[in-house]
Every structure is written in structure tokens, then in C-alpha cells.
C-alpha positions in Angstrom: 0.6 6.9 -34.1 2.6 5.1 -37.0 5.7 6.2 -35.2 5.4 4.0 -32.5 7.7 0.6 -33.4 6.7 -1.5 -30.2 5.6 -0.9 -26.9 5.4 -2.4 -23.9 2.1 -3.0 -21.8 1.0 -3.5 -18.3 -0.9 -6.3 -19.0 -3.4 -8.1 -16.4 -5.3 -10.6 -18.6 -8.4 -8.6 -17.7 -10.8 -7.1 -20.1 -9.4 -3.9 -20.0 -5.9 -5.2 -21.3 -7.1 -8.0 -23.3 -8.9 -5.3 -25.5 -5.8 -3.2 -25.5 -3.7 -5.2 -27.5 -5.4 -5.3 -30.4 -6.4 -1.6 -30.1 -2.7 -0.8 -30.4 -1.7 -3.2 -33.0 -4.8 -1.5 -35.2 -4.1 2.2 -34.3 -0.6 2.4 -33.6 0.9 -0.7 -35.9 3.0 -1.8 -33.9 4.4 -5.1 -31.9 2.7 -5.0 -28.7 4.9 -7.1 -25.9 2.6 -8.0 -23.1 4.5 -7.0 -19.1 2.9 -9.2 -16.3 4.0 -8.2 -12.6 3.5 -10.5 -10.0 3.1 -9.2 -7.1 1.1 -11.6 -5.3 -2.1 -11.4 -6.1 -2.3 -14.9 -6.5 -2.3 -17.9 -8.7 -5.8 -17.6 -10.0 -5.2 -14.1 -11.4 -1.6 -15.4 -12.9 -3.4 -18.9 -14.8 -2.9 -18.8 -18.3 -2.0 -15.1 -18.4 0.8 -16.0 -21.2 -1.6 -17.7 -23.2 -4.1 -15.1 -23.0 -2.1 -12.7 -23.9 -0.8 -14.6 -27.0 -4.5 -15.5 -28.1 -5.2 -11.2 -28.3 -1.9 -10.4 -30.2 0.7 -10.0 -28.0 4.4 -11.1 -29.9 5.3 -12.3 -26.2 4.5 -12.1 -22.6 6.9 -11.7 -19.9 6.2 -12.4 -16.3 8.4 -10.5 -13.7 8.3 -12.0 -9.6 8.4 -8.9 -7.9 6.6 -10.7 -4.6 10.0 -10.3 -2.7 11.1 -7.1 -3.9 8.1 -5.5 -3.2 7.5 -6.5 0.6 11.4 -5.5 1.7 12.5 -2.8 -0.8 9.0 -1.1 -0.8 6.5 -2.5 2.0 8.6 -2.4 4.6 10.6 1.2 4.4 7.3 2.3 4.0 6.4 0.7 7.0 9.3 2.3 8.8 8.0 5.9 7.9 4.1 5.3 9.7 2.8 6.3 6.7 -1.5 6.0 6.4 -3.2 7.5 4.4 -6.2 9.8 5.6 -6.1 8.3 9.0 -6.8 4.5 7.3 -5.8 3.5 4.4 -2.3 1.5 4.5 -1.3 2.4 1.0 -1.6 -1.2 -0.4 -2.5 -0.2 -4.1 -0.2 2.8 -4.1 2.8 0.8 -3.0 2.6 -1.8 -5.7 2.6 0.9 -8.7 6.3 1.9 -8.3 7.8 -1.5 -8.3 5.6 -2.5 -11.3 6.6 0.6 -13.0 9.9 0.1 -12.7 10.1 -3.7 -13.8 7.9 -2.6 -17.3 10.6 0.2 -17.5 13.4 -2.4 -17.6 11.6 -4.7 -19.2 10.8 -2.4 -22.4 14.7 -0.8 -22.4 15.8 -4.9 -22.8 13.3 -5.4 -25.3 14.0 -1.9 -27.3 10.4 -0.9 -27.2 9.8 2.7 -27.8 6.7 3.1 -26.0 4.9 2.1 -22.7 1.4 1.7 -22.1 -1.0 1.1 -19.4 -4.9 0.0 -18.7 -5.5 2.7 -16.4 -8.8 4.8 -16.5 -8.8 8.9 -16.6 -10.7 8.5 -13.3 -8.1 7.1 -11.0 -5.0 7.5 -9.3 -3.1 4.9 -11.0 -2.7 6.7 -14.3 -0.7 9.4 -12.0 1.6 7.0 -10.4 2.7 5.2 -13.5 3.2 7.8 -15.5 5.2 9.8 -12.9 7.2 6.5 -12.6 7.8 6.6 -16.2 8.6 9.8 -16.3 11.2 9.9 -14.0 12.8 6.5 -15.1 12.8 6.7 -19.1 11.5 10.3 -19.8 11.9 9.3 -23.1 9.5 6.6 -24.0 5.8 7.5 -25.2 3.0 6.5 -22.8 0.0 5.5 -24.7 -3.2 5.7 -22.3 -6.0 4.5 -24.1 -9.0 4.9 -21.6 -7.6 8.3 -22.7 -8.2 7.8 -26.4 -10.7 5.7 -27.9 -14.1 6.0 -27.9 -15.1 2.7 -25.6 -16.6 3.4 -22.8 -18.2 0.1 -21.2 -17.7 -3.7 -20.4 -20.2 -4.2 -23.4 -18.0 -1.8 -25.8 -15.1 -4.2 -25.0 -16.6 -7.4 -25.4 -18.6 -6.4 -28.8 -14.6 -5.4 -30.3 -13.2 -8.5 -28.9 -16.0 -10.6 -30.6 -15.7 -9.1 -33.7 -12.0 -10.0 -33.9 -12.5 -13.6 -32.7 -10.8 -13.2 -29.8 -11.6 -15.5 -26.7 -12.3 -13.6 -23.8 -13.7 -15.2 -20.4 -14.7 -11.6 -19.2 -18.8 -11.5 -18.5 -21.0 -8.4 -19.1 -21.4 -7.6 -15.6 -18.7 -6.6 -13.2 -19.9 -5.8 -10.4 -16.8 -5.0 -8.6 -13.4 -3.7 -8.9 -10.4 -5.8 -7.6 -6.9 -5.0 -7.1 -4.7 -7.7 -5.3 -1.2 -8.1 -4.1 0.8 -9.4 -1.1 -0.1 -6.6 0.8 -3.8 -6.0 0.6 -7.2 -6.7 -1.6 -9.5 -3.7 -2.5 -12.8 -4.0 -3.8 -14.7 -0.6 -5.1 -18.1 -0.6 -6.8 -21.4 -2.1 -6.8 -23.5 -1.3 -3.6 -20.6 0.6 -2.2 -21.0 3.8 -4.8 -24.1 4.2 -2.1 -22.4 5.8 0.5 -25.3 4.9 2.5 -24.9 1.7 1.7 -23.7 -0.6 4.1 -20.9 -3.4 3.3 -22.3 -6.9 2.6 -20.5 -9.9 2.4 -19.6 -9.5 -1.3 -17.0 -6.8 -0.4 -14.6 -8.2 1.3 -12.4 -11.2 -0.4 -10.0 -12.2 1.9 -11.0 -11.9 5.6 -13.5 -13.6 7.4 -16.3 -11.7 9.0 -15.4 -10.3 12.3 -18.5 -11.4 13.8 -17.7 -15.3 12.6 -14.4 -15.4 13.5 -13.1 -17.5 16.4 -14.2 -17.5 20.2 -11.2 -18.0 21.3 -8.4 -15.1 20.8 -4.7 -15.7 19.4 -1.3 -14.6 20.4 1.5 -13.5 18.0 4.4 -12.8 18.7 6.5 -10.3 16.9 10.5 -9.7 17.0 11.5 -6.4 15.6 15.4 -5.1 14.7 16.0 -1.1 13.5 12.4 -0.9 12.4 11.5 -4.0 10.7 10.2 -7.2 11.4 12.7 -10.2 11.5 10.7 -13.3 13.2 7.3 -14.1 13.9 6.4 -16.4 16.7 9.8 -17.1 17.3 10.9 -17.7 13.5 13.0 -15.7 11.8 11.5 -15.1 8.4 12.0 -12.9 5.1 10.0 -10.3 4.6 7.7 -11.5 2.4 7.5 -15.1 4.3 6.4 -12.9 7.5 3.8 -11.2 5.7 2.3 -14.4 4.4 2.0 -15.9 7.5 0.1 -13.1 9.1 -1.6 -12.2 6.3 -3.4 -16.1 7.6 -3.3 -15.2 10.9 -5.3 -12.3 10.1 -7.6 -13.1 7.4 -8.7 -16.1 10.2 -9.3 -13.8 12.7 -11.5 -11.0 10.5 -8.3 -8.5 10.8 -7.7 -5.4 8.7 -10.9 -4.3 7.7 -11.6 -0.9 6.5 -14.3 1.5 4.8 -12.9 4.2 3.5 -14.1 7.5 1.8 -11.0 8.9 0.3 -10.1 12.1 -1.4 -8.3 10.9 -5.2 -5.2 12.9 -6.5 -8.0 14.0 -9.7 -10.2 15.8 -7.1 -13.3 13.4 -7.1 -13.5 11.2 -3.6 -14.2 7.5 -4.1 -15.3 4.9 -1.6 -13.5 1.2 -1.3 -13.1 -1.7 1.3 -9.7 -2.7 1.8 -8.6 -5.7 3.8 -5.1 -5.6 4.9 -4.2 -8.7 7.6 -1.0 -9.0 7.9 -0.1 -5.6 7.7 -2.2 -4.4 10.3 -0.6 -6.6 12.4 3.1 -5.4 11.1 1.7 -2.1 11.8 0.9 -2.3 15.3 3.9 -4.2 16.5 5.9 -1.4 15.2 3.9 1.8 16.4 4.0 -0.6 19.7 8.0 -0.7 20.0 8.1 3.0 19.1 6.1 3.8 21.8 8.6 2.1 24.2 11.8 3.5 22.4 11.1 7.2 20.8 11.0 9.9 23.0 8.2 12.6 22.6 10.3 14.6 19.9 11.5 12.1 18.1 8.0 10.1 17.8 6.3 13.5 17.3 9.1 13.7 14.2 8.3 10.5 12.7 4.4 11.2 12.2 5.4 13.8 10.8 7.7 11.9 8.0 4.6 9.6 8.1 2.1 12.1 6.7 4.2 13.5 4.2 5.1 9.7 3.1 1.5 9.0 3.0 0.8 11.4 0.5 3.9 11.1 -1.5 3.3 7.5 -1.8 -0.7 8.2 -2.8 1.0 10.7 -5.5 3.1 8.4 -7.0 6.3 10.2 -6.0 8.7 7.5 -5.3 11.2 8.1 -7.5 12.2 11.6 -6.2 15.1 13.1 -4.0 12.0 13.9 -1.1 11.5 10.0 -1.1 15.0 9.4 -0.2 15.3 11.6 2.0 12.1 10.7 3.7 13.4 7.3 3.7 16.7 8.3 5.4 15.2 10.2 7.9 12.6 7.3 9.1 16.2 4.9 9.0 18.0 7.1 10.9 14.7 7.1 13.6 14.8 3.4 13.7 18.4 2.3 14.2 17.0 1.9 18.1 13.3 0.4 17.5 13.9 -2.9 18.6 12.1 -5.2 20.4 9.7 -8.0 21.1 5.6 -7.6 20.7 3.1 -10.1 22.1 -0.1 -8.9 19.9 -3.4 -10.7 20.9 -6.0 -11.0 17.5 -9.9 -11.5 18.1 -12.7 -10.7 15.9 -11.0 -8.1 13.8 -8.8 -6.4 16.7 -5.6 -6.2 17.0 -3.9 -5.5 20.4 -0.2 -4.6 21.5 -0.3 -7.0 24.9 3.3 -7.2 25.7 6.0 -5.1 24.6 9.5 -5.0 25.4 12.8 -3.5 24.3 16.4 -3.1 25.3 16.2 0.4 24.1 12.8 1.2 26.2 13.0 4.9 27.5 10.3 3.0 30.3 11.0 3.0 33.8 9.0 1.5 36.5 11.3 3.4 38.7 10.0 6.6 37.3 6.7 5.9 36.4 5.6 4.4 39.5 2.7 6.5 41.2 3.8 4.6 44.4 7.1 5.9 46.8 10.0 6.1 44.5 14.1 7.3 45.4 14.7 8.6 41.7 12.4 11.7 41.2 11.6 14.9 43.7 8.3 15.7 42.6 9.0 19.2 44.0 11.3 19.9 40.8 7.9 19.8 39.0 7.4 23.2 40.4 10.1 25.4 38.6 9.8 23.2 35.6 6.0 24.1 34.8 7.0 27.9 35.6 9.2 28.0 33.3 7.1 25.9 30.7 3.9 28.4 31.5 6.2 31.4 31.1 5.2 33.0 28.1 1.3 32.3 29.0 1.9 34.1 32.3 4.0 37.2 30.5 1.0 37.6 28.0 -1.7 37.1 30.8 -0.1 39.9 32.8 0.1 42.5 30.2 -3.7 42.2 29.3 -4.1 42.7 33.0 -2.6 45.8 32.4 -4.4 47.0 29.5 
């Protein structure tokens, strides 16, 4: 352990990381430089994080915005892809690791640490995805996980070693639940919701207001979309992260982006969370909703395709590999012609595609219309289907003869 000069740490201001300074300082003597990554999960979990940090032992704290960076150079090529996880989970937490990663990476090269370390337990998922980060960014720093290595094992183990070593703490002895936040989503795992039986009360979701309570009256957004990503929203062009903000409100008012999930963990043990996700379920349907007016039945067929593997390569913490790129490329080169515009109506938690339209739409009333039309001989249908039925009618035959 004495090897270690000075490490880096992912540091939250939490219990969990307010404990782990002083743990390294005592078993690995060394400096331990405190890494804060905002990524939006908001102003209350960012207060005093410096001086916290300072007051356990850290030599210094540095906070990294990574709000922007996160929602174009991560969020949204993710976007692009269709990737959900399982059927429902939009990959909020998973998202976020890669961009943190990298930004403690950088931040421990400048500082010349020789060592990173993060607060995650032996449990999760997260331990994966940063340490495959690390791996494949500065293969040669040490990780140090110590959920992995001492002997605590509780809230109450934490808050007895702070308290011996005087150091403030404004953690309690309960926790009911576990948080994660960022732009993107908020999940909350624990308490009544290890009952899978259990149904949701109205200490599980943060953000959004119940579906039930939102307003009477629905709203309309409108969305404009260019080459697969979202440029303006009700007629204002917007950044990427500026977009998500404003329908992350739009959302949250409106009860949208619930979910209850049951998902399988890359450690093989499944785990149950609610995640809220407003704005993105909006982003999500506007763009699935100018895909369906653009892709042809290959083509969209193709890209849920790239969206499950993406899914699970972004679960895995995989982003830093050659498959990610080319994943990446493959959903850019799909979404050169998904543009458009997308009226989406909100109401108690529902999100609907009401008008959709696109220069690039495949759509033709002249085709499509089930009354008299000039452009299609519905006779053609005929040898079309034979020849599409062909091999069903070869094998049918020959077990006629048998």
C-alpha cells in the first residue's frame, strides 16, 4: 500500500467518500486529491463540496463542469443509436460513468497522481464501468476500491470511524434510499422497493410530479430535429444541454418519464430502481417519431439492431472501445436524413408523437391512400407475394410428396 504517492478520487461529499479519504491517507499514506464531476445533479448536491472535502483530508478538490459535454458528446450519440436498456431503462446512470471517468483520468495525469480510486460497492455496476474506463485510458494507474477492502460494512461503521477522527459529517444513520442524479435522469433504489411486491410510494420518485396530479389540461411541444439530433424546441434553437433542461421541466410538470424497472446487473444479481427521465423521454420519442417517417423497413430494422448492442455496451461500460466507434458511425451514417419537425402532446405521464413531418419522409398519401389512387396497380401485388411465399410453397410441396 506504501507505494501509492497520491491518488485521485471520485469524490461525492457523501458518506461513502467522505470516509474514504481518510481511509486512504491511514492505509495507503498518501495525498488524497479529491475529483468532483458535475454533471448536473444539481446545486444542492455541489454546496460546500470543496470544503467538505478539505474538512476529511483531501490536499485539494477540483470540480470539473462536464454538464455540456455530457448531453452532446455522450447523451445525444447515444440518443442517435435507440439504445434502451431491457425494453426501459434509458441508460441515465450508465451514460454519466464514461465522461466522469475520463475527466478523473485527466485530472490525475495533470496532477501526477499514481493512483485512482472510486466509492463504488462490489455489488453494482459502477465499479465495472469505471474501472474499464480506467483501464482503457491510463492502464497504468492503480485503482484502489475500498468497498473492496476494508472491513466496514454499514452507514453506522462509517459514521463511528468518522467520529473518532473528528470529522464533521452531516450524513444520518438511516438512508433509506439510494440516489444518483444528473442532467439526464434521477434514480432512486432501496427502502420499500427491495419488496418487489411492493408498490412505489411517493418517496420514490424525486423529480416528477405524480401522473395522477398533474395538469387537466394537456401540452404541446414542439420538436425540430437535424441528422438525428435535436436543434430547437418550440421554435428555439438551443444547445444540447439548454434543450434538455427545458424539457426536463416540461416533463417533470406533466408526471413524464416514469419507470419501475427490474433489471438484470452486469455481477449477475437483478436489482429493482425507479427512474425518472423527463426530458429524455420526450427527446426520445420525437426521434423514434421522425425515424418512422424517414427510415425505410431495412434500414430502421438496422438501427434497433445498433440500438441493442449500444444498450448493452453502454450498461457494460464499454465506451472506450473500437465497437463503440463503430457503433457510433454506423447510427451517424443512419441519421444524415432524420430530419424533421415533431408536435408531441404531454398529459399525465404520456408522451405522444401528434404531428410529424419531414422533407426526407418515405410517406405518401398517394400511395398509402386506401381510396382510388393513379400511382399503384394493386394487381402487381400478385407476383410480388409469389415470389415472397416461394420458398414456403417449395417446402410445402415436397412434404406433400412425402
Amino acid at each position: 500500500m506504501s507505494q501509492v504517492k497520491k491518488v485521485v478520487l471520485a469524490y461525492s461529499g457523501g458518506l461513502d467518500t467522505s470516509a474514504i479519504i481518510p481511509w486512504l491517507k491511514e492505509n495507503y499514506d498518501c495525498e488524497v486529491v479529491a475529483f468532483v464531476a458535475d454533471v448536473g445533479q444539481g446545486d444542492a448536491e455541489l454546496e460546500g463540496v470543496e470544503a467538505k472535502a478539505l474538512a476529511s483530508g483531501a490536499s485539494a478538490c477540483y470540480i470539473a463542469d462536464l454538464k455540456e459535454e455530457l448531453v452532446a458528446d455522450y447523451i445525444f450519440p447515444t440518443l442517435k443509436t435507440g439504445a434502451v436498456y431491457e425494453g426501459k431503462y434509458l441508460l441515465g446512470t450508465s451514460m454519466a460513468r464514461p465522461i466522469i471517468a475520463k475527466a478523473q483520468v485527466a485530472c490525475a495525469l495533470e496532477v501526477g497522481a499514481d493512483a485512482l480510486c472510486h466509492g463504488c460497492t462490489g455489488k453494482g455496476n459502477d465499479q465495472v464501468r469505471f474501472e474499464s474506463c480506467f483501464a482503457a485510458l491510463a492502464p497504468q494507474l492503480k485503482v484502489i476500491a475500498p468497498w473492496r477492502e476494508w472491513d466496514m460494512r454499514s452507514r453506522e461503521d462509517l459514521l463511528n470511524y468518522l467520529a473518532e477522527r473528528n470529522i464533521p459529517c452531516s450524513a444520518s444513520l438511516e438512508k433509506i434510499y439510494s440516489r444518483d442524479a444528473n442532467a439526464w435522469h434521477i434514480s432512486t433504489e432501496g427502502g420499500v422497493l427491495e419488496e418487489t411486491w411492493n408498490q412505489p410510494n411517493e418517496h420514490c420518485w424525486a423529480w416528477t410530479k405524480d401522473p395522477e396530479e398533474a395538469p387537466d389540461a394537456a401540452e404541446l411541444v414542439s420538436v425540430k430535429v437535424e441528422h438525428g439530433q435535436i436543434v430547437a424546441v418550440d421554435g428555439e434553437a438551443m444547445s444540447p444541454y439548454n434543450a434538455l433542461v427545458y424539457l426536463n421541466k416540461k416533463g417533470i410538470e406533466h408526471g413524464v418519464g416514469r419507470i419501475d424497472i427490474v433489471e438484470n446487473r452486469m455481477v449477475g444479481m437483478k436489482s429493482r430502481g425507479c427512474y425518472e427521465t423527463p426530458g429524455g423521454t420526450i427527446m426520445m420519442e420525437a426521434l423514434r417519431a421522425v425515424e418512422q417517417l424517414v427510415l425505410d423497413k431495412e434500414c430502421f430494422d438496422f438501427r434497433q439492431t445498433i440500438g441493442l448492442k449500444f444498450s448493452h455496451l453502454v450498461y457494460d461500460g464499454r465506451w472506450f472501445t473500437p465497437l463503440c466507434q463503430s457503433l457510433l458511425a454506423a447510427a451517424d451514417v443512419i441519421a444524415q436524413d432524420v430530419n424533421g419537425e415533431v408536435v408531441l402532446k404531454l398529459y399525465k405521464g404520456n408522451v405522444t408523437a401528434v404531428q410529424k413531418r419531414s422533407d426526407n419522409s418515405l410517406y405518401s398519401e398517394e400511395f398509402a391512400t386506401f381510396g382510388e389512387d393513379e400511382v399503384y396497380d394493386q394487381s402487381h401485388a400478385e407476383g410480388f407475394i409469389r415470389l415472397y411465399s416461394l420458398a414456403s410453397r417449395i417446402r410445402a410441396l415436397n412434404e406433400q410428396k412425402k
